[in-house]
C-alpha positions as CSV (number, residue, x, y, z in Angstrom):
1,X,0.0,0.0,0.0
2,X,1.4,3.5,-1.3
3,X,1.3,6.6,1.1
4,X,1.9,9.7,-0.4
5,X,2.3,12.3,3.2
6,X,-0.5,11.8,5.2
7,X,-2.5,10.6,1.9
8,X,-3.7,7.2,0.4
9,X,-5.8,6.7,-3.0
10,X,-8.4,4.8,-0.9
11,X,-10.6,4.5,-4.1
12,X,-7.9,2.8,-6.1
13,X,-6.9,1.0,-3.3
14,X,-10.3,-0.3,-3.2
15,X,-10.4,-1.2,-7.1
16,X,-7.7,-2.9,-7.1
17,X,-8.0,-5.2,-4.1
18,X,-11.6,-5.8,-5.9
19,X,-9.8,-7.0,-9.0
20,X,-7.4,-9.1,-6.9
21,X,-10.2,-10.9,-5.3
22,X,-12.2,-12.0,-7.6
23,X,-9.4,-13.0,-9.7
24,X,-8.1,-15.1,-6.8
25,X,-11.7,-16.9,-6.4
26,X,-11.9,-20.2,-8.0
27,X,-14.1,-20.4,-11.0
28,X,-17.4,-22.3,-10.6
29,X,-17.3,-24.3,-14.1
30,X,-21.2,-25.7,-15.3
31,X,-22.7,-27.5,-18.2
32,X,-26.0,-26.5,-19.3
33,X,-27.5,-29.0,-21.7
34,X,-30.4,-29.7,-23.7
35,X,-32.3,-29.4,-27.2
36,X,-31.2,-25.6,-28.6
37,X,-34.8,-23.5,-28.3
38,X,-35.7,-25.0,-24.8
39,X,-34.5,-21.7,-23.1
40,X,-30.7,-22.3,-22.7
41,X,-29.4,-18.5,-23.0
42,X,-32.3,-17.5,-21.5
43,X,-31.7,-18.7,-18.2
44,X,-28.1,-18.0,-18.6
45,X,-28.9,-14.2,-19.2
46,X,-30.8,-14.2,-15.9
47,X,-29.2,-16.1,-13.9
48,X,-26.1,-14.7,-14.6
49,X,-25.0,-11.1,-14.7
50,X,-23.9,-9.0,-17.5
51,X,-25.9,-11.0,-19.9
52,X,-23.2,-13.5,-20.6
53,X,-24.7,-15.8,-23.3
54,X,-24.9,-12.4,-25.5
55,X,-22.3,-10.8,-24.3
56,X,-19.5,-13.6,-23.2
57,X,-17.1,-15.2,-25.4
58,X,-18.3,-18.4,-26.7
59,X,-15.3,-20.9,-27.7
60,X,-15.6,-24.3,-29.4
61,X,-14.2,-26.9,-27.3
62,X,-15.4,-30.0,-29.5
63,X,-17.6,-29.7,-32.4
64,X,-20.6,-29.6,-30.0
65,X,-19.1,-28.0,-26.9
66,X,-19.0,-24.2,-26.6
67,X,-17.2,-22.9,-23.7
68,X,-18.7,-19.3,-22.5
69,X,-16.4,-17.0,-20.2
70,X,-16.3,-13.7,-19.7
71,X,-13.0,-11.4,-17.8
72,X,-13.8,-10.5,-14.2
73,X,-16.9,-13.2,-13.9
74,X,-15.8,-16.4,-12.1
75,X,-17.5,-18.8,-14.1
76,X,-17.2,-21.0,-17.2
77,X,-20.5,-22.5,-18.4
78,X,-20.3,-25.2,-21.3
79,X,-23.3,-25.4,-23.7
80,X,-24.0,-27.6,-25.7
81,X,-25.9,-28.2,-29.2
82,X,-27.3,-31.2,-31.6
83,X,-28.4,-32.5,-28.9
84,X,-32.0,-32.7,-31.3
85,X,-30.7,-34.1,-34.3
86,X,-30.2,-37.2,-35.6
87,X,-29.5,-40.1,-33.9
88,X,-25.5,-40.3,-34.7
89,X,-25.2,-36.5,-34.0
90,X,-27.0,-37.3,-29.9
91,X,-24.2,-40.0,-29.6
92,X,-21.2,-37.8,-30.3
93,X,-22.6,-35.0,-28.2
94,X,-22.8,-37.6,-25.3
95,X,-19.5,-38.6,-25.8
96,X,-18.2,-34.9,-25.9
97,X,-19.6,-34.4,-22.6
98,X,-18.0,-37.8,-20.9
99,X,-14.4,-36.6,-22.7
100,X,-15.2,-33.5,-21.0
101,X,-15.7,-34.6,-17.8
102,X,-13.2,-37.2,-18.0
103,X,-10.9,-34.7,-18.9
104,X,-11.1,-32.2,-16.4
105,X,-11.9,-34.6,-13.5
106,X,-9.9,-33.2,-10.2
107,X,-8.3,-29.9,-12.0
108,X,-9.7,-26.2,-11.5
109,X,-11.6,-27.2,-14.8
110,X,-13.9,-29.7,-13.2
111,X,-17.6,-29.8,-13.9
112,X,-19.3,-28.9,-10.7
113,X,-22.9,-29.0,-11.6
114,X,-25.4,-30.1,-14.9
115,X,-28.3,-27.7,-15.9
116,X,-30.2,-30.3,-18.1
117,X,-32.8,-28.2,-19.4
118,X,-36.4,-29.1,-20.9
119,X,-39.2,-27.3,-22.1
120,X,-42.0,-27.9,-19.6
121,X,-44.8,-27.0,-22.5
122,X,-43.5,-30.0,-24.8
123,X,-44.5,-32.4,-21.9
124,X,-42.4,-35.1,-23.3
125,X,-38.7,-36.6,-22.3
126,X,-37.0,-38.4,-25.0
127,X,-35.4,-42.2,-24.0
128,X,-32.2,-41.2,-25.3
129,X,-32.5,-37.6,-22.8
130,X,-33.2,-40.1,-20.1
131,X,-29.7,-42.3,-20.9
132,X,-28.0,-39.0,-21.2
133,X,-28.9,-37.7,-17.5
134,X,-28.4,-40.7,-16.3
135,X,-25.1,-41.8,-17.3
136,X,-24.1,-37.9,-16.5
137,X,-25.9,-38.2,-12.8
138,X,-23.3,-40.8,-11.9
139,X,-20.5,-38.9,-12.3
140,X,-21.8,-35.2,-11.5
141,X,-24.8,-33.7,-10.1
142,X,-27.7,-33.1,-12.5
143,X,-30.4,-30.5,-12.1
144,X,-33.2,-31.2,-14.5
145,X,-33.9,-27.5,-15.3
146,X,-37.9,-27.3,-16.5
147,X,-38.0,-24.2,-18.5
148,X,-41.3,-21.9,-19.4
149,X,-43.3,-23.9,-17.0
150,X,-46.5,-22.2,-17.4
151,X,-49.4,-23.7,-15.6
152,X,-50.6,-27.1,-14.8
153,X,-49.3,-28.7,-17.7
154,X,-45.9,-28.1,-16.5
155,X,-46.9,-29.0,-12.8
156,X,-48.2,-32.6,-14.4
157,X,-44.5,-32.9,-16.8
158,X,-42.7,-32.3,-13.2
159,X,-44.7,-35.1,-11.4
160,X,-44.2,-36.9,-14.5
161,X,-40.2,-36.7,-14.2
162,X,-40.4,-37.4,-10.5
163,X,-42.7,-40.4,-10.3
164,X,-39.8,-41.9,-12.7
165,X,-37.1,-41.4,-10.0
166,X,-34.1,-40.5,-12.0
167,X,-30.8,-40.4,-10.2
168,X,-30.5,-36.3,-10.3
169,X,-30.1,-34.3,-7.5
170,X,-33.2,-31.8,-7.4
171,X,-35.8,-30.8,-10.8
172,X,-36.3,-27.2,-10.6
173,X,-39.3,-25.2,-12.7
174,X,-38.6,-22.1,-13.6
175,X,-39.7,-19.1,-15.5
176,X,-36.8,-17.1,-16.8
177,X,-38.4,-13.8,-17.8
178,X,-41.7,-12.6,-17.0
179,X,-44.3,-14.0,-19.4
180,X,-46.5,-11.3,-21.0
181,X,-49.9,-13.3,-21.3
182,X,-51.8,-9.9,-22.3
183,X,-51.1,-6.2,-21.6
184,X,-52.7,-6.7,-18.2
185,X,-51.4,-9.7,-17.2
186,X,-47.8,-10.7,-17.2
187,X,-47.0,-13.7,-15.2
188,X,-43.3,-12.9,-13.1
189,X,-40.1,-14.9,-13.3
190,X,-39.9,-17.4,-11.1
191,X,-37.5,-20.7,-10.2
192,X,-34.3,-18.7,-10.3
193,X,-33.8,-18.2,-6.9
194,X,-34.6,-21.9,-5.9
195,X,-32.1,-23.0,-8.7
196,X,-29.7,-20.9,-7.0
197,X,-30.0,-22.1,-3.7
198,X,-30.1,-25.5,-5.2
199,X,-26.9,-25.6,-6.9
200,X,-25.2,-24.0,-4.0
201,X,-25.9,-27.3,-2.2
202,X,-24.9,-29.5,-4.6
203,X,-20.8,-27.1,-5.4
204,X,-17.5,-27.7,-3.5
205,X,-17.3,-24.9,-0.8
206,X,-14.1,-23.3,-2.7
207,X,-16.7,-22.3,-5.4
208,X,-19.4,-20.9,-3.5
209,X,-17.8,-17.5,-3.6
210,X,-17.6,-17.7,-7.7
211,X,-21.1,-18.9,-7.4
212,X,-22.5,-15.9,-5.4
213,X,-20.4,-13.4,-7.3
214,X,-21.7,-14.7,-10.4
215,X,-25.5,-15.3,-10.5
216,X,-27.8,-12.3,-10.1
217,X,-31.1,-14.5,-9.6
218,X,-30.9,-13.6,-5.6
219,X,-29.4,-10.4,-4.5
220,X,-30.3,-11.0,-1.1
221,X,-28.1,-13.5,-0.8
222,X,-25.0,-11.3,-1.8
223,X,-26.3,-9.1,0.8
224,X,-26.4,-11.8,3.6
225,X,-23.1,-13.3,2.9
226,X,-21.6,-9.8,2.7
227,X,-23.5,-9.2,5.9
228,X,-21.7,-12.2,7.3
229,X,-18.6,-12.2,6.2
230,X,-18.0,-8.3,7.7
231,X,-19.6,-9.4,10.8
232,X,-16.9,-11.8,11.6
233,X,-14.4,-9.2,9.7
234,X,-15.1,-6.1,12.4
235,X,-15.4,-8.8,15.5
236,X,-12.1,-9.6,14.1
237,X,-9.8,-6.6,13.6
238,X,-11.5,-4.6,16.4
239,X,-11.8,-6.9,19.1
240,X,-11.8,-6.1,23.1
241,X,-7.6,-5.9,23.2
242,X,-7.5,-3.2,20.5
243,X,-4.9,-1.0,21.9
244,X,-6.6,2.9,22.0
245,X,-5.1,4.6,19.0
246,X,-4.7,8.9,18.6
247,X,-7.3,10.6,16.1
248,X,-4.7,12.3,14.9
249,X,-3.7,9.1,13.4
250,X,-7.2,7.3,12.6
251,X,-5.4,6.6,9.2
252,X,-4.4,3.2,10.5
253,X,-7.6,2.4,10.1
254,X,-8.1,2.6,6.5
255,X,-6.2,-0.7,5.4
256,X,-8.9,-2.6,7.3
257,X,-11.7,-0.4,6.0
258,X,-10.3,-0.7,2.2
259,X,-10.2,-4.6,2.9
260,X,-13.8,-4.7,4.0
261,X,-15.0,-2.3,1.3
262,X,-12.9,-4.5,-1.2
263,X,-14.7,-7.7,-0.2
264,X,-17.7,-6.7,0.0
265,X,-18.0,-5.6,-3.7
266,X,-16.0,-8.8,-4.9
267,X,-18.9,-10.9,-3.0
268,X,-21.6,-8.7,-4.8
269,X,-19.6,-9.0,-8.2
270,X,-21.2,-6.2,-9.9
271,X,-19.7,-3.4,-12.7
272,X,-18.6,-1.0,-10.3
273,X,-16.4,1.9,-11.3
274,X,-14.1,4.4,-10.1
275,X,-16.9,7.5,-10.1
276,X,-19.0,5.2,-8.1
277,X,-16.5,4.4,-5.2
278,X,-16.1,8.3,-5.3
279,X,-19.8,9.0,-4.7
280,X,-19.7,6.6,-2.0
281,X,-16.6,7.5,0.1
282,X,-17.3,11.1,-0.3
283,X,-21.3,10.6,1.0
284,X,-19.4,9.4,4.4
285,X,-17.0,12.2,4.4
286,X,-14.3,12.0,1.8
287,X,-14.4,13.9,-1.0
288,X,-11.6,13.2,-3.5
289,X,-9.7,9.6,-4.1
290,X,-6.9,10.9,-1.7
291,X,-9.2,11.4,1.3
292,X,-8.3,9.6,4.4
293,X,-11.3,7.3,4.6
294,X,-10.4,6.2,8.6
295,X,-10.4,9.6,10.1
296,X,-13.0,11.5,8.0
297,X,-15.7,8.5,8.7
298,X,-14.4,8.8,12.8
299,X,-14.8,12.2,12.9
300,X,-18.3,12.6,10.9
301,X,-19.5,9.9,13.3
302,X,-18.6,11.4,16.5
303,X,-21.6,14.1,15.7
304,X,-24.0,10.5,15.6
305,X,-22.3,8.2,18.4
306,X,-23.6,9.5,22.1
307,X,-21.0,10.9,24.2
308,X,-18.0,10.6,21.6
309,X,-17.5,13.8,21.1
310,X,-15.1,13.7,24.4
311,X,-13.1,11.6,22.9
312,X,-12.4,14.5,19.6
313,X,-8.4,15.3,20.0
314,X,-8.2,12.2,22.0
315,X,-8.3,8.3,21.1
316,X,-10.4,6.1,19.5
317,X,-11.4,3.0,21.1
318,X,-12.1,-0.5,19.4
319,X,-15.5,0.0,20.3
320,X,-15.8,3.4,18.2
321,X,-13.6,2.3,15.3
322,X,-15.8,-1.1,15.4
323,X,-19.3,0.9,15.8
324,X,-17.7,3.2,12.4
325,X,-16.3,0.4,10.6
326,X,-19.8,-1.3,10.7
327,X,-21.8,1.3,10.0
328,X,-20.0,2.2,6.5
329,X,-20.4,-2.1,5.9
330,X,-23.8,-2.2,6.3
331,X,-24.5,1.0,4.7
332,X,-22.1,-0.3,1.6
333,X,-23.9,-3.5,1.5
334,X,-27.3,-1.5,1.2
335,X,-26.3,0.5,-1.4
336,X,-24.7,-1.6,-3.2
337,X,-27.6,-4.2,-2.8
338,X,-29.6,-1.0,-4.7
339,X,-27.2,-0.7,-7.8
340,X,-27.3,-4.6,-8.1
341,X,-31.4,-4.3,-8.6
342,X,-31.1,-1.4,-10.7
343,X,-28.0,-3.1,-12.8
344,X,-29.6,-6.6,-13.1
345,X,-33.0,-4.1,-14.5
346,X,-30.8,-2.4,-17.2
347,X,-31.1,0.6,-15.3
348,X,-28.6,3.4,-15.5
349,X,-28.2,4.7,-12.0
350,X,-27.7,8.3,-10.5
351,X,-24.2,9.0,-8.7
352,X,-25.7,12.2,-7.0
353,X,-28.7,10.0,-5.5
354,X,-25.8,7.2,-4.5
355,X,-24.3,9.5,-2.7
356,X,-27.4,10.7,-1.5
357,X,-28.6,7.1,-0.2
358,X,-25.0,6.3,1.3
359,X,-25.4,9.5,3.1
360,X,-28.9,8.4,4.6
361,X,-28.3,5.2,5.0
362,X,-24.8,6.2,7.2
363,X,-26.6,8.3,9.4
364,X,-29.2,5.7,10.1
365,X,-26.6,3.0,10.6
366,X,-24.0,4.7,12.9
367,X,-27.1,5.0,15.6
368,X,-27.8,1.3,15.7
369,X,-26.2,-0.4,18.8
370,X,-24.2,-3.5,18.2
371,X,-27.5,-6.0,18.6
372,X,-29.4,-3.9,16.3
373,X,-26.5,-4.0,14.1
374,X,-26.5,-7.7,13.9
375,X,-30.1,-8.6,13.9
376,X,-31.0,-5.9,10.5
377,X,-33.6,-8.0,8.0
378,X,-31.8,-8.3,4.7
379,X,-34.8,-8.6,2.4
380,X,-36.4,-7.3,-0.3
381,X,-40.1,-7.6,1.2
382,X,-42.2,-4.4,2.3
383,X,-40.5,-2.9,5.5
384,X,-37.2,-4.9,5.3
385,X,-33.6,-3.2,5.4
386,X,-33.1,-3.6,1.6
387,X,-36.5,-2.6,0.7
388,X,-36.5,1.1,2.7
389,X,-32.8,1.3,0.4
390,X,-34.5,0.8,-2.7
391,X,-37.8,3.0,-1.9
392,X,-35.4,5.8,-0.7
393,X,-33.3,5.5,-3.7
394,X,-36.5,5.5,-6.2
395,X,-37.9,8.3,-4.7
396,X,-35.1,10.5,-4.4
397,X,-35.3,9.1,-8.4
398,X,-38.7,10.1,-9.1
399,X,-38.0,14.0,-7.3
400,X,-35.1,14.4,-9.4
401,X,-37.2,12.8,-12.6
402,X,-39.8,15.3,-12.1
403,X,-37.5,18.3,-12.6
404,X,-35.6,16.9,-15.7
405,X,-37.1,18.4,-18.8
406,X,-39.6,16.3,-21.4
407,X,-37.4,15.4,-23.4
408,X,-35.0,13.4,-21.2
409,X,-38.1,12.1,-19.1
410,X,-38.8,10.1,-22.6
411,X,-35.8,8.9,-23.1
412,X,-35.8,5.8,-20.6
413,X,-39.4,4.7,-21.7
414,X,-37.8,4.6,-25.5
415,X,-35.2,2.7,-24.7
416,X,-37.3,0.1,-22.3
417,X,-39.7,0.0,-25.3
418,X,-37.2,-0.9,-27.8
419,X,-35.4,-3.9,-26.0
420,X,-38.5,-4.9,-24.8
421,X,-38.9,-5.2,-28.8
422,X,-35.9,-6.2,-29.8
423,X,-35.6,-9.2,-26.6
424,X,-39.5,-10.8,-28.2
425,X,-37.3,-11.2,-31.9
């Protein structure tokens, strides 16, 4: 770490140890297979962030095989096609997969999980689909993956599968995309979050953090294992022998800080940039990439925290730097779980109302004892933690929309409407 003086490019700092991280994490590697037109990069594209079926880079491993990856996304999914053509064509793609797996058997390259997907509308599983789970189940987990499972019907095709009792470890229905039945009704996604949770059962431990970095499908879970991991993080580095240190040098605590900060948006694993991390650090008291983030958080606390202000010119205790250091986590973790919804959305956010919610959420934080501060609801449901982040953010969104003149107030409903176009080609 680079001191310049008294000053340290915290938002660099931060960037960097974010790279560092996820490029350290283990890559979760998973085959998704089935008939091309069941809903294969559909899933992947929600799922997964950042699109990656569109926008990864697909590589031909066998004729067959495509190998999708994208930089800074700790995954590799494998996909494969022909498996709907003739009967010649099904038995090289089966052996493609068994090379496969043979192949990379105990290396970083090793097939963690199967996605077998079906269309749960078709209602029908081919004998030669059945011999190709099966003979895959014995060597990997298989998930059979029932996509566009609308209704009944689809209910029936899963009880169907079951009652056959296939060697696979769970069947998951799912609806990728909301389902537009008429312009009043649109049936919501669904199934994503259970696949999730699913598949987090069924991978090695060293790739759950790839895993949880990766998929977007649950955002509450990147908050909770954020949540967790900081937890033990603060307990840790400001525990009951911290020795008391001057204010004048609460700069020692910005290694720790830029450590947590760093972690925390590896875990969430979303497109985060320099101008970002700015909005943030300054909304908590810095205001350039060169701020001290340590003693400019401990000093805009003091004015929150009852009875610190003594302690102004004095010491910090591990208590104060803990109560600080917790404060900016779960306030990061918030606002970050807010970007994440608006990023997985397609929406562009706001730096100014970032700032703005970091600011808020900071204030509110830094009052919470340490029991409230470990007991905060991480959910996305009406009154929850998460949920008062979003509301604030949307309607510091919709004051700031209703000033903007008519002509940019159009411009999000154009775009919406033409990818909503261009995703029903």
């Amino acid at each position: 770490m680079n001191l310049s003086g008294d000053k340290l490019n915290v938002i660099q700092e931060i960037l960097d140890k974010t790279e560092k991280e996820v490029e350290n994490m283990a890559p979760v590697n998973i085959l998704i297979a089935g008939k091309t037109g069941v809903g294969k990069s559909t899933l992947i594209n929600n799922i997964f962030r950042e699109k990656l079926a569109d926008t990864g880079i697909g590589k031909p491993v066998t004729i067959h095989l495509r190998k999708i990856s994208k930089q800074n996304i700790p995954i590799v999914l494998y996909d494969t096609r022909g498996l709907e053509l003739e009967q010649s064509i099904q038995e090289q793609v089966k052996q493609e997969v068994f090379d496969l797996i043979k192949k990379n058997k105990n290396s970083q390259e090793s097939i963690h999980v199967v996605y077998y997907c079906i269309q749960a509308t078709s209602s029908r599983i081919e004998d030669m689909e059945l011999e190709l789970i099966t003979d895959i189940a014995d060597k990997i987990p298989v998930i059979i993956v029932l996509t566009q499972a609308i209704g009944k019907p689809a209910e029936e095709f899963k009880k169907y599968i079951e009652d056959m009792n296939l060697p696979v470890a769970a069947i998951q229905t799912i609806m990728s995309e909301p389902y537009e039945i008429s312009d009043d009704y649109v049936i919501p996604a669904f199934g994503l979050k259970e696949l999730v949770a699913k598949s987090l059962q069924l991978i090695p431990k060293d790739v759950q953090k790839a895993f949880t970095n990766a998929q977007q499908a649950d955002i509450e879970k990147k908050a909770k294992d954020a949540r967790r991991w900081a937890t033990r993080y603060v307990a840790t580095s400001f525990g009951v022998g911290f020795i008391p240190i001057p204010f004048s040098d609460a700069s020692v605590l910005v290694p720790m800080q830029i450590t947590l900060l760093a972690h925390i948006t590896a875990i969430f694993g979303i497109s985060i940039d320099k101008s970002t991390i700015v909005s943030i650090v300054a909304a908590v008291g810095g205001t350039s990439s060169a701020t001290l983030l340590g003693k400019t958080l401990v000093a805009n606390a003091f004015k929150f925290i009852p009875g610190a202000g003594t302690i102004v010119g004095g010491i910090i205790s591990g208590t104060t730097a803990s109560i600080v250091t917790s404060a900016l986590a779960i306030s990061y973790i918030e606002v970050l779980s807010v970007i994440t919804v608006k990023e997985k959305a397609g929406e562009s956010i706001d730096l100014s109302l970032i700032e703005n919610l970091m600011r808020k959420q900071f204030k509110r934080n830094i009052k919470l004892n340490h029991n409230e501060m470990n007991h905060k609801e991480l959910e996305f449901e009406k009154g929850s933690e998460l949920e008062t982040a979003l509301s604030e953010y949307e309607f510091q969104e919709s004051k700031h929309n209703q000033s903007l003149p008519f002509y940019k107030k159009i411009i999000p409903t154009i775009k919406k409407t033409i990818e909503k176009r261009q995703n029903k080609r």
